[in-house]
C-alpha positions as CSV (number, residue, x, y, z in Angstrom):
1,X,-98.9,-13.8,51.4
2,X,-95.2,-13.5,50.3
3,X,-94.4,-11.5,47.0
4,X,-92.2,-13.5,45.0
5,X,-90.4,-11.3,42.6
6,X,-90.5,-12.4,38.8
7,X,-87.0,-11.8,36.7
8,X,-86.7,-11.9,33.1
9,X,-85.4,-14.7,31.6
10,X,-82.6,-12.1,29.8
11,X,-82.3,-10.8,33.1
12,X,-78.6,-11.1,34.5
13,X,-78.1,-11.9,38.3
14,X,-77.1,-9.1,40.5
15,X,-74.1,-11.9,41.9
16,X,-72.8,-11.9,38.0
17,X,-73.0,-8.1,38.0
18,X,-70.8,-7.7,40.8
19,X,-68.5,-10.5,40.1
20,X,-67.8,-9.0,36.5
21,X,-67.4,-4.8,38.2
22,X,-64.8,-7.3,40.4
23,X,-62.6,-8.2,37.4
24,X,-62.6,-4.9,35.9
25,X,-61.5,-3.6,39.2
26,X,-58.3,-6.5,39.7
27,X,-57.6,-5.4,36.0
28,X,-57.4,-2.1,36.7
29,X,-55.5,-2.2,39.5
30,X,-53.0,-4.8,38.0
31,X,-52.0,-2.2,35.1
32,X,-51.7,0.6,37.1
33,X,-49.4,-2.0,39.8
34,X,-47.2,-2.7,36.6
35,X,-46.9,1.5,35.3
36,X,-46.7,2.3,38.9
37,X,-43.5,0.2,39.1
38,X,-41.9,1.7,35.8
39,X,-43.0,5.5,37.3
40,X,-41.6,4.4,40.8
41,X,-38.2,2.9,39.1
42,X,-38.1,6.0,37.0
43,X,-38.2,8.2,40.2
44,X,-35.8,6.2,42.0
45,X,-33.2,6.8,39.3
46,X,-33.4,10.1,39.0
47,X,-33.0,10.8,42.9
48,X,-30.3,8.2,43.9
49,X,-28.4,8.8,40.3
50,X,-24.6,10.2,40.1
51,X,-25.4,12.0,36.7
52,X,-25.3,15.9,37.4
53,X,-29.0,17.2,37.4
54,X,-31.3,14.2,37.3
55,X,-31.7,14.2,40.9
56,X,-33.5,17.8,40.6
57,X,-35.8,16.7,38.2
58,X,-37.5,13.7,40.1
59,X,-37.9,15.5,43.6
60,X,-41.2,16.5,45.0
61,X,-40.6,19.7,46.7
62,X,-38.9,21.4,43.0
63,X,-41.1,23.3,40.9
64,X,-42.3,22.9,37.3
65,X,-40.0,25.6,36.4
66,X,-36.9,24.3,38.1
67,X,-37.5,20.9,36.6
68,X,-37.8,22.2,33.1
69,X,-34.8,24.4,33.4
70,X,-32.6,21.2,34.8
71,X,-34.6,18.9,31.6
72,X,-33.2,21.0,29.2
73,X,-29.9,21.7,30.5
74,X,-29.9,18.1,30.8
75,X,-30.4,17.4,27.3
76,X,-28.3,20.3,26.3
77,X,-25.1,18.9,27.6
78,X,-26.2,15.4,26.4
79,X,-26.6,17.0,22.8
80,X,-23.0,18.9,23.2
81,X,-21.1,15.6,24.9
82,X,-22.6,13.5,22.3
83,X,-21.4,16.1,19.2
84,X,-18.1,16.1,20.5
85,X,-17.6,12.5,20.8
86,X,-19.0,12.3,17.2
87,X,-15.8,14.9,16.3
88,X,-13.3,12.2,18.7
89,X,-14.8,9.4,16.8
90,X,-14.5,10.9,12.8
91,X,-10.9,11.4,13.8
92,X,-10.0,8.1,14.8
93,X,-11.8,6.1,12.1
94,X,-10.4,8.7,9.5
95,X,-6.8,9.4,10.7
96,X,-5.7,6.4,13.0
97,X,-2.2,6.4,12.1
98,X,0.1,9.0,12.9
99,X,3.8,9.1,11.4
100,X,6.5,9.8,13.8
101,X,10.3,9.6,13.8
102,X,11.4,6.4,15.6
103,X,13.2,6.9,19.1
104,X,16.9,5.9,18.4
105,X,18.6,5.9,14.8
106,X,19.6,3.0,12.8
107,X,22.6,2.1,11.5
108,X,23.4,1.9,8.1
109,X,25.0,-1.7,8.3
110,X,21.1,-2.8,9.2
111,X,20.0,-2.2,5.8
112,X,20.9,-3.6,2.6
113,X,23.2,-1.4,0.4
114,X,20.8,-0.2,-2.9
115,X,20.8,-1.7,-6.1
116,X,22.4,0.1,-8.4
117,X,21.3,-0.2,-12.0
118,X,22.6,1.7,-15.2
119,X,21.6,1.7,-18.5
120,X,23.1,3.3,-21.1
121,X,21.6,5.6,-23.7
122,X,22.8,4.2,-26.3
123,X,21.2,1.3,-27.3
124,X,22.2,-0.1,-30.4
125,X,26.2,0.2,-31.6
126,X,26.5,1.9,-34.8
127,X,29.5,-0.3,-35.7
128,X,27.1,-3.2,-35.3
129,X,23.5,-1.4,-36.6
130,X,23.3,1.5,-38.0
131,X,20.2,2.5,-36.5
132,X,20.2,6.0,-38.4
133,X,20.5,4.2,-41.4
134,X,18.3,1.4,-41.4
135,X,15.4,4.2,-39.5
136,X,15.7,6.1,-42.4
137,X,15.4,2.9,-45.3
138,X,12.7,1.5,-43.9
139,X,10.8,5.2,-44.3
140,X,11.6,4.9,-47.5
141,X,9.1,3.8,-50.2
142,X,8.9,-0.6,-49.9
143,X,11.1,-0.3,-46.8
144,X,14.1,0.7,-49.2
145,X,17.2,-2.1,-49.9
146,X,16.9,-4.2,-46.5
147,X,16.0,-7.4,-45.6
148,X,13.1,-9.2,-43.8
149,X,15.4,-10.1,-41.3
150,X,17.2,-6.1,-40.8
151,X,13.0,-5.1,-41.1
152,X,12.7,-7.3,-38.0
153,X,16.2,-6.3,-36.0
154,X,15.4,-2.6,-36.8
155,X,11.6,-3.1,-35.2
156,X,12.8,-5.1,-32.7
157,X,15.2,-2.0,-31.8
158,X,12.6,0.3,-32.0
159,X,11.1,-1.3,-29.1
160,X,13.6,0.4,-26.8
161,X,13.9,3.8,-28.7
162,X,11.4,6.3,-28.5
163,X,8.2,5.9,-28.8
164,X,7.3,8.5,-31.4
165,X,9.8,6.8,-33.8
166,X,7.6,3.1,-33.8
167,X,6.7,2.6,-37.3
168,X,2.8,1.9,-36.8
169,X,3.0,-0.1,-40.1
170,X,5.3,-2.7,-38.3
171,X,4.1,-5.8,-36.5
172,X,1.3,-6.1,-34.1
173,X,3.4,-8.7,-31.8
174,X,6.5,-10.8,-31.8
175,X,5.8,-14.2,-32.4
176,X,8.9,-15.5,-31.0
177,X,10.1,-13.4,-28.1
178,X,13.0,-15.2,-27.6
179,X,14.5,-13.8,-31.0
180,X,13.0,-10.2,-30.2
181,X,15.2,-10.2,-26.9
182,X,18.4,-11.4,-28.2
183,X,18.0,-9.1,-31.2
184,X,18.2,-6.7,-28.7
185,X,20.8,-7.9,-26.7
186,X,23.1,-8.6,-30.1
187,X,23.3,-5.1,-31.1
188,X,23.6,-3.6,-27.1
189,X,26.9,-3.4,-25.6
190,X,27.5,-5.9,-23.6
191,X,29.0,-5.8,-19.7
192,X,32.6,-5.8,-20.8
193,X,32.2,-3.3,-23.2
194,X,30.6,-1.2,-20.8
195,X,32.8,-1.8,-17.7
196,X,35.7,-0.6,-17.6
197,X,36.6,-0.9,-13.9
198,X,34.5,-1.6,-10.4
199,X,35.2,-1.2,-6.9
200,X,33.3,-2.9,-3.6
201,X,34.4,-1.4,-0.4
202,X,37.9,0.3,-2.0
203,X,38.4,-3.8,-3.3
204,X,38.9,-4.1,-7.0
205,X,36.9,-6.7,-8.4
206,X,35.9,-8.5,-11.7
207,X,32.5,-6.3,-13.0
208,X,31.3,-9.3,-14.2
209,X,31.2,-11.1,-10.5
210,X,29.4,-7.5,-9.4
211,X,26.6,-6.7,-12.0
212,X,24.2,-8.8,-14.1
213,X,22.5,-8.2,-17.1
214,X,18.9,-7.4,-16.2
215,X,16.5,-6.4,-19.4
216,X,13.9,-3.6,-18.3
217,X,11.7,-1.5,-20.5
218,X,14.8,0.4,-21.0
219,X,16.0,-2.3,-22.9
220,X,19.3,-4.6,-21.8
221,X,20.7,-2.9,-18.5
222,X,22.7,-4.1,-15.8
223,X,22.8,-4.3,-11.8
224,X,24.1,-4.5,-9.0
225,X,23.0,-5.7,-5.6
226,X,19.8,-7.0,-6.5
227,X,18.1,-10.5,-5.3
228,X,18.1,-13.2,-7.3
229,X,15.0,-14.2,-10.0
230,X,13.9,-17.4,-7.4
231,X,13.8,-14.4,-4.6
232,X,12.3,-11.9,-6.4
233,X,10.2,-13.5,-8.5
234,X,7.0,-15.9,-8.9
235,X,8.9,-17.8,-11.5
236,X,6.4,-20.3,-11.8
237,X,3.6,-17.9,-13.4
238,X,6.4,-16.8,-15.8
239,X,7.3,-17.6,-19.1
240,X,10.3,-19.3,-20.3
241,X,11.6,-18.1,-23.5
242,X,13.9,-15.5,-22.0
243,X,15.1,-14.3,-18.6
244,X,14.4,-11.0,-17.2
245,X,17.3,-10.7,-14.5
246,X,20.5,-12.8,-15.3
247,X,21.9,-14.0,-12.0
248,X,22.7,-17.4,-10.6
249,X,22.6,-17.6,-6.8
250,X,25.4,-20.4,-7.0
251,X,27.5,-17.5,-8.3
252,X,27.2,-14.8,-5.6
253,X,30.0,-14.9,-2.4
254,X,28.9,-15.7,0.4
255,X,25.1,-16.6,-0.4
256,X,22.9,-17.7,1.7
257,X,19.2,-18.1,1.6
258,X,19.0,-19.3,5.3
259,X,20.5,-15.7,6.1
260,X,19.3,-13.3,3.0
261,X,17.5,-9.9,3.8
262,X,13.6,-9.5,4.0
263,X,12.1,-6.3,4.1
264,X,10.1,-6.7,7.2
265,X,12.3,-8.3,9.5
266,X,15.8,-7.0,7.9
267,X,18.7,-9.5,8.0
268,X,19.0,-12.8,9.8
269,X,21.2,-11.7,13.2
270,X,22.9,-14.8,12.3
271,X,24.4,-14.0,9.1
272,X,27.7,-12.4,8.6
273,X,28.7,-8.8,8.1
274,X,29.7,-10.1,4.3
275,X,26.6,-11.6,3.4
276,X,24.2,-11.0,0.0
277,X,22.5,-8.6,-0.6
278,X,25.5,-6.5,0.2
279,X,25.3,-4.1,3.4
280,X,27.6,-1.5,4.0
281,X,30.4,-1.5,6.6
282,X,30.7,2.5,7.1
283,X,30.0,5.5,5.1
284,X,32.2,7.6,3.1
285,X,33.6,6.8,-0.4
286,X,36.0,3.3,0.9
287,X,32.9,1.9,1.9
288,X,30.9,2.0,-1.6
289,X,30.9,1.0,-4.7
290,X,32.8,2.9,-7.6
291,X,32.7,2.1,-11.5
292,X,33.8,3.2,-14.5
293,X,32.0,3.1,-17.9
294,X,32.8,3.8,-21.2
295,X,31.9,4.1,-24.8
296,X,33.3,5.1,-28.2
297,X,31.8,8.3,-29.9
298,X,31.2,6.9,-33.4
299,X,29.0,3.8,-31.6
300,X,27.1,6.5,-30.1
301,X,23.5,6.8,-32.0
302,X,21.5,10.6,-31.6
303,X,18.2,9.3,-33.0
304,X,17.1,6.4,-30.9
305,X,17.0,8.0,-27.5
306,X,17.7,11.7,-28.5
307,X,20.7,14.3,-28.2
308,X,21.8,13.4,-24.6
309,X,24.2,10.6,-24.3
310,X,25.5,8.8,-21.4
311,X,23.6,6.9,-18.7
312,X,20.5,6.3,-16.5
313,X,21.2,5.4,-13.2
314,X,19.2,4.1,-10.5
315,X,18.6,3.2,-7.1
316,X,16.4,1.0,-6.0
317,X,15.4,-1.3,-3.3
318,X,17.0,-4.8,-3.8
319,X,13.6,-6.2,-3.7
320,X,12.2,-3.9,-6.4
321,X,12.4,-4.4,-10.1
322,X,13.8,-1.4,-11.6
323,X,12.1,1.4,-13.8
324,X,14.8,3.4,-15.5
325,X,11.7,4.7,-18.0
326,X,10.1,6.6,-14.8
327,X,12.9,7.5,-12.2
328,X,16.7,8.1,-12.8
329,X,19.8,10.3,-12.8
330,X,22.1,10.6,-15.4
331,X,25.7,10.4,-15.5
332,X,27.1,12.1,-18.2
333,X,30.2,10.9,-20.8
334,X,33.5,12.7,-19.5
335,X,32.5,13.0,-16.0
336,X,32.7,11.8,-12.4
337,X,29.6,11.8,-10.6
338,X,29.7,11.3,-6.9
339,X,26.6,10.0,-5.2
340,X,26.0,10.3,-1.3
341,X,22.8,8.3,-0.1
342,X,20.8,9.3,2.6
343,X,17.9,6.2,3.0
344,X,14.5,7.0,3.7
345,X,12.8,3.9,6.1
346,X,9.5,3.6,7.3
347,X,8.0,0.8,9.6
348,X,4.8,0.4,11.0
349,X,3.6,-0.9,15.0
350,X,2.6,-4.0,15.3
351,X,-0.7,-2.1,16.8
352,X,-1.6,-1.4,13.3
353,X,-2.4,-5.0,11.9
354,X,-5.9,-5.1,13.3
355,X,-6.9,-1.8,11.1
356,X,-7.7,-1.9,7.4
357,X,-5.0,-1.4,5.3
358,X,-6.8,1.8,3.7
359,X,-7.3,2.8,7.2
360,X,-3.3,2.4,8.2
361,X,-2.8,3.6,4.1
362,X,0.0,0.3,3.4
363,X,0.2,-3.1,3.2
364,X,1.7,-6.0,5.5
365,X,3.5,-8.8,3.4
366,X,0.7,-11.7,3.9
367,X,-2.0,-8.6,2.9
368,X,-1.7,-8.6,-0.9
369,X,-0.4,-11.1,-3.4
370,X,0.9,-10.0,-6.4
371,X,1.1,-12.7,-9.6
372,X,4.6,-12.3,-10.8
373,X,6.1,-11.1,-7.6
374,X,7.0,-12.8,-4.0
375,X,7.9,-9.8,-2.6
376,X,5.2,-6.7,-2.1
377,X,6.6,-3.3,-2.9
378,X,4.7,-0.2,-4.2
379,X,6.6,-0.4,-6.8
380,X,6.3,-3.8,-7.7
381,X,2.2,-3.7,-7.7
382,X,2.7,-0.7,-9.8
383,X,4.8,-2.3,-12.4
384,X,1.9,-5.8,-12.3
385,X,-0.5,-3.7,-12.4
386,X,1.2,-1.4,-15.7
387,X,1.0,-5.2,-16.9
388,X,-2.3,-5.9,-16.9
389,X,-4.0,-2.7,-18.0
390,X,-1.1,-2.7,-21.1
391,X,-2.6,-6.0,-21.8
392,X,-6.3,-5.5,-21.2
393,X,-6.0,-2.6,-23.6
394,X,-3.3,-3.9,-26.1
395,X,-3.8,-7.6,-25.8
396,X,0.1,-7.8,-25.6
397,X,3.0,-6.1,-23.3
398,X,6.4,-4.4,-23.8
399,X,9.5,-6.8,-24.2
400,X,10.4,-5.3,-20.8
401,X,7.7,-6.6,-18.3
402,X,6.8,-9.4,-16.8
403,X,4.4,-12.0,-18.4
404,X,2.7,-15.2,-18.1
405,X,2.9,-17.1,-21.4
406,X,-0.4,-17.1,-22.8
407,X,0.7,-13.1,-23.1
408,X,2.2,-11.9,-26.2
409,X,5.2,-8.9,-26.9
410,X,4.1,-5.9,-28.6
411,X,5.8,-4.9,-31.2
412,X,6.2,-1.9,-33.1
413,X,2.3,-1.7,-34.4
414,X,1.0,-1.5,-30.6
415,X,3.8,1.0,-28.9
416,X,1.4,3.9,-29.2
417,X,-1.0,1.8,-27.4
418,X,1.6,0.8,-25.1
419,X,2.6,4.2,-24.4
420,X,-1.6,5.4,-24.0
421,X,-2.1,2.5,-21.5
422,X,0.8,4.1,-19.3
423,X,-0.8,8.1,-19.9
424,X,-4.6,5.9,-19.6
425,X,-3.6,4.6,-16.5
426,X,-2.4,7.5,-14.6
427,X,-5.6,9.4,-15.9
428,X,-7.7,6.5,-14.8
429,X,-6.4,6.5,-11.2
430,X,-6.8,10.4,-11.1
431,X,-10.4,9.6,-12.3
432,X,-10.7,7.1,-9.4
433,X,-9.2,9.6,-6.9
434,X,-11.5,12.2,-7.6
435,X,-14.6,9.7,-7.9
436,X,-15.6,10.7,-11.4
437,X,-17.8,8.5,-13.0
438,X,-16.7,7.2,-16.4
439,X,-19.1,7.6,-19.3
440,X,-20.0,4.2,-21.3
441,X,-17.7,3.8,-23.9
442,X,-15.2,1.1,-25.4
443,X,-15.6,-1.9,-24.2
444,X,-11.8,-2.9,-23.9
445,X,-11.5,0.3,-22.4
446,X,-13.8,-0.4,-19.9
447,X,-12.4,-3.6,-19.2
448,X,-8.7,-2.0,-18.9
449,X,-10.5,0.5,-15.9
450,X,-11.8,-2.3,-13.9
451,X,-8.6,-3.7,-14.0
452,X,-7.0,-0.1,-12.9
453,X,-9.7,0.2,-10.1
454,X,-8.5,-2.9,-8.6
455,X,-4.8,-1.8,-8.3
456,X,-5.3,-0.1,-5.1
457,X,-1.4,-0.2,-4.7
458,X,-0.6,1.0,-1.6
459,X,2.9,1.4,0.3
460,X,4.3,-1.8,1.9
461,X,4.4,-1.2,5.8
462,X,7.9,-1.6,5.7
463,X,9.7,0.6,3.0
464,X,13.3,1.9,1.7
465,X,13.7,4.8,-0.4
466,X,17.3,5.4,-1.1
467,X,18.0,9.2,-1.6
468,X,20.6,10.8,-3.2
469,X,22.5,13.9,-3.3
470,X,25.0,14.1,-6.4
471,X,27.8,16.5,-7.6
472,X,29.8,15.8,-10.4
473,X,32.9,17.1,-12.3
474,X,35.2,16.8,-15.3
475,X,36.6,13.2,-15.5
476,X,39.9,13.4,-18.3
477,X,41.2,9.6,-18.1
478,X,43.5,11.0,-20.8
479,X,45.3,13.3,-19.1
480,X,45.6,11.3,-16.3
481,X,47.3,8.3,-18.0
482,X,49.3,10.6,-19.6
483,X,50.6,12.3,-16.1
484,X,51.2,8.6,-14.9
485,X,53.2,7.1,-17.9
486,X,50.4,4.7,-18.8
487,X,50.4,3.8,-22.5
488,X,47.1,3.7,-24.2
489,X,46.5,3.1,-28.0
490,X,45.1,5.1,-30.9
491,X,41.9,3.1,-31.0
492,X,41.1,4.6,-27.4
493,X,41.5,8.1,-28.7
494,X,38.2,7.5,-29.7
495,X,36.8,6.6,-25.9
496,X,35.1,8.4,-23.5
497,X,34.8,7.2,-19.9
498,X,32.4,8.0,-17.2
499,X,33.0,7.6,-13.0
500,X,30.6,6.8,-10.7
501,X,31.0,6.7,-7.1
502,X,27.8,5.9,-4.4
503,X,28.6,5.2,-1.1
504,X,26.4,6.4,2.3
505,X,25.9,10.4,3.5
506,X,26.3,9.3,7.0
507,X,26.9,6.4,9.3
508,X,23.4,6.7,10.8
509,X,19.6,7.9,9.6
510,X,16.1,8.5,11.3
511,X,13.3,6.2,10.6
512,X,10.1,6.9,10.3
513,X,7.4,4.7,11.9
514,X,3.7,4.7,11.5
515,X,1.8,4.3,14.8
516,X,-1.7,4.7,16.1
517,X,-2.9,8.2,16.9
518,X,-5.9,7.1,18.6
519,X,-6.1,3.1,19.8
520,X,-9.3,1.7,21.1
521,X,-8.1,2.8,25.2
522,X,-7.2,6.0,23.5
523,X,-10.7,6.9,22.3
524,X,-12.6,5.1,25.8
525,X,-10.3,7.6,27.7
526,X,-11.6,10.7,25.4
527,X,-15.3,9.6,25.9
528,X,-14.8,9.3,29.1
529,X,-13.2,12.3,29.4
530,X,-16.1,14.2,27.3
531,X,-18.8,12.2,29.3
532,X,-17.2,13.2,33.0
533,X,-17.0,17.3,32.1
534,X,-20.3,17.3,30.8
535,X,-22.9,14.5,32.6
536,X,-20.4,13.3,35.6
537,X,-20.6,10.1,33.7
538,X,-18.9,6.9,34.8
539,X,-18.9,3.1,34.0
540,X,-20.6,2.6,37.3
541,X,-23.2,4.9,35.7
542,X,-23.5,2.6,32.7
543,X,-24.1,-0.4,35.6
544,X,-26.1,1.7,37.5
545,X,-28.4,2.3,34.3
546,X,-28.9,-1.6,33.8
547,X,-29.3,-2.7,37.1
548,X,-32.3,0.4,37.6
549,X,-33.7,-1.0,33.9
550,X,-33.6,-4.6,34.1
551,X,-32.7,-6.1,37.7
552,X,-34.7,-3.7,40.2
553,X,-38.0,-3.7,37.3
554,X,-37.6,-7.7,37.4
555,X,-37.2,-7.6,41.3
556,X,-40.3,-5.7,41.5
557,X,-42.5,-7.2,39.9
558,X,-41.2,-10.7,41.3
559,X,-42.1,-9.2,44.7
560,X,-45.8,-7.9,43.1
561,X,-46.2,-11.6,41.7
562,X,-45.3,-13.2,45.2
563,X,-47.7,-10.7,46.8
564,X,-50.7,-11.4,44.9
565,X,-50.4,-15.1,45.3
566,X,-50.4,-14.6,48.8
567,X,-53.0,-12.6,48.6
568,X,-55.0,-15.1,46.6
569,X,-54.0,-18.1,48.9
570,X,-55.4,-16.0,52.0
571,X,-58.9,-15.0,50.1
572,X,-59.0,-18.7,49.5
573,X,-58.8,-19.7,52.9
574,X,-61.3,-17.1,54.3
575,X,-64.1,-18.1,51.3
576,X,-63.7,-21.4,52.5
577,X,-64.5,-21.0,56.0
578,X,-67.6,-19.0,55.3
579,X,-68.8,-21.7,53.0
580,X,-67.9,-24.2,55.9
């Protein structure tokens, strides 16, 4: 009799046993197919690659010692190349811009001559107020024997004077400053009381046709060579109770707007030699401008702007509205002062306009809009930006700059604010500078150092300095009448003249130009550079990298994949014929 052999009815078939061994197997052999290709790939890299000491690390007959030795001086001069490229890369993202002197000069005639602006130190005429006098009844117990409307003129006056002389018991704010300007104007001398005689180019002119009344924090002043208000100025974001700058276009020679001046692109190369604003011809003293001033000693006031008498003279860009307050020279009463101008340009590559302007350090003209002017200038910003911390903190401005009309004028209440928002906002930029964190305090305060934060006033790309050397000597207008038989009468005893001549050092000047000192192929051909002395790299190593990583991996296992299906198709057809 045949034994038949009883299984459990738990009991699992020895086909199901060996069919479930099978899949572990497959699965087995499939991951160590797929880290087989990653180990193979990896060993084919580092015996066919062109980087320097790789190829000793994957070959079989090296030791463990020599492969550590080449791993770590491997990684060594990875560590180095890559620290050094760290020191290429710090440079050009903190210093891209270099400053160089361009490659041929420029002539003077390719420039606009300065402005020239003078104000005189003496700001009221004592023949017409007394400034001594009323300064010293209005100290005096109920303001003295004056007027409401001399307690207004003199405060009005004061607004010009220095500052320490402000009555803080005065008013806050003009309410009408169109009467606070012409009070001002009424009691300055006026342009042909001033001007004596002016010269353009050794051509005697009418002063009146050369300068313009222009009021500044200085008080009235006048100038010459600047560009008109509709140039200059945003005139729609202005106010209109007064002009600051007193010059009609349809008056000026030979304007044109077609063929003005602009500070990037310099003047029109269609417009004529005698075109506005005025460029010089030549250097030397025929081909500048020369003026005589005057005053009379008993209009002369020694309280309002101190002992020194005379004048503040500047020069400025055209484009720049002038600060006689901040920067100027003086030209004293009886004496000639003789002015040689050497100008001071800087440009900037057009290579520059893709950088930040904090990386380049300046501004381009479409970079940064400024409310009251069209033009950008450092100065300009400056002199907005003066505007709008005086106002934050004050919650008015001085006569002298530029306002909007929902902006009141101090008057002589606020000038010690006015005069601590100039001394605040210096401090606050220092502050800034030096990344000190304000403490909480005063709100308008506060306010008024936001504003200053937001300045950020920065050169224009393009800039003109205009500086000067000056000598100057005894000027006796007496004397000299007398030596040529010119009559003069008594009442000019009293008067005391002044000559100024400005005219250019040389006919030629170097300009500067700001350029990059590292540009994008620039800093590829120091990596490069770094990479080849220390690894032997290459862009063909970069592709070599990829196509080992991506393309010969992906190849490999496609070829894997296309094997195993053949495999499969094959088993398939061999289980089917032993079942057949």
């Amino acid at each position: 009799m045949r034994r038949h052999s009883r299984s459990a009815s738990g009991d699992i078939p020895n086909g199901s046993k060996k069919n479930h061994c099978d899949d572990d197997e497959s699965l087995k052999k499939i991951k160590s197919k797929k880290s087989g290709i990653i180990k193979k790939t990896l060993k084919d890299y580092s015996e066919n690659s062109n980087l320097h000491g790789l190829k000793y690390i994957g070959e079989k007959e090296r030791t463990l010692l020599e492969k550590l030795f080449w791993t770590f001086m491997f990684i060594s001069c990875v560590v180095l190349c890559a620290l050094q490229i760290f020191k290429v890369y710090t440079k050009w993202n903190d210093t891209p811009v270099i400053v160089t002197f361009a490659e041929t000069t420029t002539p003077v005639w390719q420039i606009p001559y300065p402005a020239v602006t003078m104000c005189l130190e003496t700001k009221a005429k004592q023949t017409t107020f007394n400034y001594t006098k009323y300064f010293h009844l209005y100290r005096a117990a109920n303001h003295g024997n004056i007027t409401e409307n001399e307690i207004h003129l003199f405060e009005d006056v004061c607004l010009v004077c220095d500052a320490h002389l402000s009555p803080a018991e005065g008013r806050i704010v003009s309410k009408n400053g169109t009467a606070t300007v012409e009070n001002i104007k009424s009691v300055s001398p006026n342009l042909t009381e001033t001007f004596s005689m002016c010269k353009w180019q050794d051509n005697t002119g009418k002063c009146s046709s050369m300068f313009s009344p222009i009021l500044t924090e200085e008080g009235l002043c006048y100038t010459f060579n600047m560009l008109p208000a509709e140039d200059l100025f945003r005139v729609e974001n202005l106010h209109r109770e007064y002009p600051y700058l007193e010059l009609n276009p349809k008056s000026i020679e030979n304007y044109d707007p077609k063929h003005t001046w602009n500070l990037e692109s310099g003047y029109n190369p269609e417009a004529p030699i005698n075109t506005y604003p005025f460029r010089a011809t030549g250097f030397g003293a025929k081909s500048g401008i020369s003026f005589v001033m005057e005053s009379k000693k008993f209009d002369l006031d020694y309280l309002c702007k101190g002992p020194v008498q005379g004048f503040k003279i500047l020069l400025h860009n055209p484009a720049e509205l002038p600060r006689l307050s901040q920067q100027y020279f003086r030209s004293p009463l009886a004496q000639e002062i003789v002015v040689a101008i050497k100008p001071n340009m800087m440009t900037t590559s057009d290579g520059l306009k893709p950088y930040s302007p904090e990386r380049r350090q300046c501004y381009f003209p479409y970079e940064r809009y400024l409310r009251y002017f069209k033009i950008y200038t450092q100065s300009n910003c400056e002199m907005e930006c003066l505007t709008n911390f005086t106002n934050a903190m004050c919650g008015c401005v001085h006569v002298g700059m530029l306002r909007s009309a929902d902006i009141p004028v101090c008057n002589v209440g606020k000038m010690a604010c006015v005069t601590n928002a100039q001394i605040e906002l210096v401090v606050s930029n220092i502050k800034e500078g030096l990344h000190i964190e304000e403490a909480e305090g005063n709100k308008t305060i506060q306010g008024a150092r936001q504003l200053a934060a937001q300045c950020h006033c920065l050169p224009a790309c393009t800039s003109i300095e205009y500086n000067s050397e000056t000598s100057q000597a005894d000027f006796d207008w007496r004397k000299v009448s007398k030596a040529g038989l010119v009559p003069f009468s008594e009442d000019d005893e009293d008067l005391l003249r002044a000559r100024v001549n400005v005219f250019f050092k040389e006919p030629q000047f170097m300009t500067s130009r700001r350029s990059e000192l590292f540009g994008p192929t620039d800093f590829l051909a120091n990596c490069g550079g770094l990479l080849g002395l220390f690894m032997g790299f290459s862009i063909l190593s970069v592709v070599e990298i990829l196509y080992f990583f991506t393309l010969r991996i992906l190849c490999a296992i496609w070829r894997r994949h296309n094997e195993k299906l053949r495999a499969d198709i094959v088993l398939n057809k061999q289980t089917k014929l032993q079942v057949d």
